[in-house]
Phi, psi and omega in degrees: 000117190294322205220075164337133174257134125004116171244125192281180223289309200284002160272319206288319191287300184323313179312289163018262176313294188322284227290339162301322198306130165280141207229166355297193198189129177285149165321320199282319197282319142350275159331294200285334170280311202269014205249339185273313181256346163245319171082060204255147157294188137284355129271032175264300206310310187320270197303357150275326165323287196306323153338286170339304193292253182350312179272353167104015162242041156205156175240194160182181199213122180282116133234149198047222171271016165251168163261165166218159182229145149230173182283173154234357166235149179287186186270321196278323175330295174323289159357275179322288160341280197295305177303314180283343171271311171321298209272334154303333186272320197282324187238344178100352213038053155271091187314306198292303172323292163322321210270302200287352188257325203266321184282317190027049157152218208269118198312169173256179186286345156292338156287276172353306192315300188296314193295323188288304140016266186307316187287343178262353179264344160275000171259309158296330157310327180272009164297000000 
């Protein structure tokens, strides 16, 4: 999927649920995980699917009398996506900018830790 969307917060709690899910996954299995923490009906849950499907982040399929769905963008896609237009609208795609926002003064020594971490396990990869 070339053009990622925005997904507002009750496609995002669905999505969820699918990218937990071993998929494909019925609509009714849908309900029944997101119905404990949203108390969504079961044509709240139908007419968020059916979005999904529609805007390219799901696909599906009728067997017998249910339906299923899987993704077609991954959790880490979405991620990726979302995280780099924040930081474009917000920062500029300034890593510094972001850091001093997220930290909002001086890091603990376990960030630091971490960040270091990471930058040396991506300077191997590229390697």
């Amino acid at each position: 999927m070339a053009d990622i969307e925005l997904l507002p917060d009750a496609e995002f709690d669905v999505m969820r649920v699918i990218w937990a899910a071993d998929t494909p996954i019925s609509s009714v299995q849908v309900h029944n995980l997101s119905v404990t923490e949203k108390k969504w009906k079961p044509q709240t849950v139908l007419t968020l699917l059916t979005r999904l499907t529609k805007r390219g982040f799901l696909s599906s399929e009728k067997r017998g009398k249910e339906r299923y769905y899987w993704p077609l963008v991954t959790h880490k896609e979405y991620l990726q996506h979302e995280t780099g237009q924040f930081v474009q609208r917000f920062h500029k795609n300034s890593l510094s900018g972001l850091m001093s926002a997220l930290f909002a003064g001086r890091p603990k020594d376990t960030d630091l830790a971490e960040i270091e971490a990471w930058m040396k396990e991506q300077n191997e990869r590229s390697d």
